[in-house]
N, C-alpha and C positions, 0 to 999 in steps of 0.2 A: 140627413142631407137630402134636400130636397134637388127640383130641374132647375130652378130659379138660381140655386147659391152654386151648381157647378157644371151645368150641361150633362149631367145624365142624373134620372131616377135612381130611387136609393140604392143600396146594394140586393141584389135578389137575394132570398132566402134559398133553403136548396131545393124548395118546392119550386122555383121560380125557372126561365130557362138562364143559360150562362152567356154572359157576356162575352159573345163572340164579334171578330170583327164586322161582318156583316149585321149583326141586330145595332152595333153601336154607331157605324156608320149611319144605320136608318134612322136610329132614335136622332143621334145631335145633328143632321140633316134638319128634324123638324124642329128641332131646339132654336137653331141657329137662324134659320126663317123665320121662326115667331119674336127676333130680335132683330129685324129687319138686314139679313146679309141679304146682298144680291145674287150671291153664289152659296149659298150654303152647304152645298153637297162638295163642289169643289174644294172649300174651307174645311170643311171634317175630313178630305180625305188627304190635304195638303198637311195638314196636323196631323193625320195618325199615321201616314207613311215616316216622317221626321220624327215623331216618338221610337217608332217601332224603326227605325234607320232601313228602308228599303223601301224602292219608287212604288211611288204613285201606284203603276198599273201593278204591282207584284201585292196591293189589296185584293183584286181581282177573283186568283188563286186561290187566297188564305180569309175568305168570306167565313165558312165554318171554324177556325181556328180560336179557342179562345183567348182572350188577350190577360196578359198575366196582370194583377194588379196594382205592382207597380208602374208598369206600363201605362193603366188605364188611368190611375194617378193622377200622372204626369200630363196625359192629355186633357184631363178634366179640367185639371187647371191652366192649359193654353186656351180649351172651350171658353172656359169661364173668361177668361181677356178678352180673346175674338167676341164673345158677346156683348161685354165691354165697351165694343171697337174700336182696341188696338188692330191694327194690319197681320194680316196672315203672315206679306213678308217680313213685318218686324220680327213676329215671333218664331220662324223658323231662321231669319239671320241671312234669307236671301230670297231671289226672284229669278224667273228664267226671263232672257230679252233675248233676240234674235238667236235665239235657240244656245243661247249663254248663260253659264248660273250668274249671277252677281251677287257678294256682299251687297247687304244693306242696313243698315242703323237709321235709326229717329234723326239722327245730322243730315240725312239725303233724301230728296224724294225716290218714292217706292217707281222702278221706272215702268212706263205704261206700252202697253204696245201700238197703241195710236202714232206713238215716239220713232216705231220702226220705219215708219215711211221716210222721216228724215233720214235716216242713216242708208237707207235705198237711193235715194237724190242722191246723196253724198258720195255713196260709193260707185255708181254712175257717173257722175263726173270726174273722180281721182281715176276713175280707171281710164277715161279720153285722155284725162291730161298725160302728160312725160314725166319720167321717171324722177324722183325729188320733188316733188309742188309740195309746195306748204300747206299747211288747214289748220285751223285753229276751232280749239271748240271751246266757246262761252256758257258759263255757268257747267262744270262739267257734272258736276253734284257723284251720282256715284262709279260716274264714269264709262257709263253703260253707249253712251254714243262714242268715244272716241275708241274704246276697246271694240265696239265690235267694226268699227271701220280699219282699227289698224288689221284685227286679221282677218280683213279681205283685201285689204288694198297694201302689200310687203312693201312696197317701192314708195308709198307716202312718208312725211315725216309732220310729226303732227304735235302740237302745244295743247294741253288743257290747262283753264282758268276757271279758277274758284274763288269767292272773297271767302269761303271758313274753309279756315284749315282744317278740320276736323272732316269735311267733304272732301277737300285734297285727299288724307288721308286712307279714306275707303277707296276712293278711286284711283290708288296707287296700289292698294292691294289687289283689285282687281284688274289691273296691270299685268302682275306682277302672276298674278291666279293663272291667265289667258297668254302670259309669256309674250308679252307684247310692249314690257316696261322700257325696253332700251329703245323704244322705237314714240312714245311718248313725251314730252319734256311737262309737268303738270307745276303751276304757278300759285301763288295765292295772292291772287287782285284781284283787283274791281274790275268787271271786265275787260277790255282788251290790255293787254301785256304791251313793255316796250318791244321793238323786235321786227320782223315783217319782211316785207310787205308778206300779205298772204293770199295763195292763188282760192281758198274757200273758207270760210268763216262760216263755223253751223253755230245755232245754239238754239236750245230748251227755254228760256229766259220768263222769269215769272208774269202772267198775262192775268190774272186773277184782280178784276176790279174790290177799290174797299168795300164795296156795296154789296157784293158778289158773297163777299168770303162767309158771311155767316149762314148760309143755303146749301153750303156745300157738304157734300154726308161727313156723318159725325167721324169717321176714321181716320179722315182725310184734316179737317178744320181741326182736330182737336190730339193729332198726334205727327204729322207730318209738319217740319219747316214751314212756316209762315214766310216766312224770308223769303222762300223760294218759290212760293206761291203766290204770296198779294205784288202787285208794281206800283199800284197807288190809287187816288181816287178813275183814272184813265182807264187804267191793265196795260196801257203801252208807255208808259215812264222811261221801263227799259227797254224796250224796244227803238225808241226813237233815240236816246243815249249810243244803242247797240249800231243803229241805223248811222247816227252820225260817224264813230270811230270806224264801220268798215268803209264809210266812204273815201274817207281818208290812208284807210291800210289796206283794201288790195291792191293787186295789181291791176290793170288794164286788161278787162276783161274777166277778171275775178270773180267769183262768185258768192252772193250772200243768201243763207240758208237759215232762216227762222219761222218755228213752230207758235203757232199762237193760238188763242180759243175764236170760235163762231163769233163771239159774241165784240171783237175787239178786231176782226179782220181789215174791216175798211178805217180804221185811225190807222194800223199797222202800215194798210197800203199807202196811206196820204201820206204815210212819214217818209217813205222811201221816194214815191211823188215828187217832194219836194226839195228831195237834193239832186242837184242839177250834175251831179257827178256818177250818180245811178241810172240804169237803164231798167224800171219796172219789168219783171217777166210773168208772167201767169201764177198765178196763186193754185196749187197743188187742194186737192182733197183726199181726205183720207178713206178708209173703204166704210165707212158709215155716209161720205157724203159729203161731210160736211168739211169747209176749207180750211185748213191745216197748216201750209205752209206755205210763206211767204217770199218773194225773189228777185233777187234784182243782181245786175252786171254791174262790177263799173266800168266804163265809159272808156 
């Protein structure tokens, strides 16, 4: 067995040293780089804490320890996917968001922390509002924006919408994980739900031009929801879709909360522009810089 068929060199002989976790951290660190990860040391060590079931920093410690063979196994074959480029979160089954674990399966996207700033806006504003405001979150995928605004904000009552049920689904467990399911009601539509009005409308909403989509790193174009990711030849399809239905279901004064890419900012803005029942607010960057999210009142 060669580096190439499993992210580690063959098995050492007994003249050889032992595969402990610190030498196999170093080796599939350079495995994983020479397979173009962006994180590769993070990646080996987000897989070998979930083999060996104990965090992250508790490698730290057990650097000299050897690692049993079954053990290394198992991880060699999570290496080998990672190399692949399946997602680290697919393959341990979850993600941390706003310092929350989240389920995650191939049906939702993997959530990003660029994502957190929305759910900061959000939770800044339910917290001004009065007790009861509605919010709704669009495209909720694995639920990672509306979980983690219900447990900051106890006194919101909040709707998430998905068109796959199978994205319901995970983001009903993770609900249910963060004890926050009775305070959630989760849909399965096409964006906005009947219902309403609503004092904030956030959402995630696919911004990914068709143009776009084949540039995008291979983990991401080739394992991750396409759904969730392309909007059309635009990147704002649904965005201005999204853009029209909250003009129509907030309330007076409402607020609308949408994440979009650099590259699709100013169509986003002209969409909100243009309806005469929204009041454009400042467009939000995220801490790289670059504008992020998009706002407007209604009227």
């Amino acid at each position: 067995m060669n580096a190439s068929d499993a992210g580690e060199p063959a098995t050492p002989g007994a003249a050889e040293a032992p595969w402990t976790v610190g030498r196999l951290l170093t080796w599939t660190t350079g495995w994983l780089a020479s397979r173009g990860s962006e994180s590769p040391r993070l990646d080996a060590e987000v897989l070998l804490a979930h083999v060996r079931a104990c965090p992250r920093i508790a490698l730290y410690t057990a650097f000299g320890e050897t690692v049993p063979d079954g053990e290394r196994a198992r991880f060699r074959d999570l290496v080998r996917r990672r190399g692949a480029g399946e997602p680290v979160a697919y393959l341990v089954g979850h993600r941390e968001f706003f310092s929350l674990a989240f389920s995650v399966s191939p049906a939702v996207l993997v959530p990003r922390p660029e994502t957190e700033g929305l759910v900061v806006r959000a939770i800044d504003l339910c917290r001004a509002a009065p007790p009861g405001m509605r919010l709704l979150d669009v495209g909720t995928g694995s639920g990672a924006i509306a979980v983690a605004i219900a447990k900051h904000v106890t006194t919101a009552r909040l709707v998430a919408t998905d068109i796959s049920p199978e994205a319901i689904a995970v983001a009903r467990d993770n609900a249910g994980r963060h004890g926050v399911a009775d305070r959630i009601e989760f849909v399965t539509c096409d964006l906005v739900p009947s219902g309403g009005p609503w004092d904030v409308v956030v959402s995630n909403p696919p911004y990914v031009r068709e143009d776009e989509f084949p540039s995008l790193p291979p983990d991401v174009r080739l394992h991750e929801p396409r759904t969730a990711l392309v909007a059309g030849p635009t990147g704002v399809e649904v965005v201005i879709r999204l853009v029209d239905a909250a003009a129509r279901s907030l309330v007076p004064g409402g607020w609308l909360l949408v994440e979009i890419g650099p590259n699709v900012v100013a169509a986003a803005e002209a969409a909100i522009a243009a309806r005469t029942e929204l009041a454009p607010e400042p467009t939000l960057r995220d801490l790289a810089g670059h504008p992020r999210i998009v706002q407007a009142r209604r009227r």
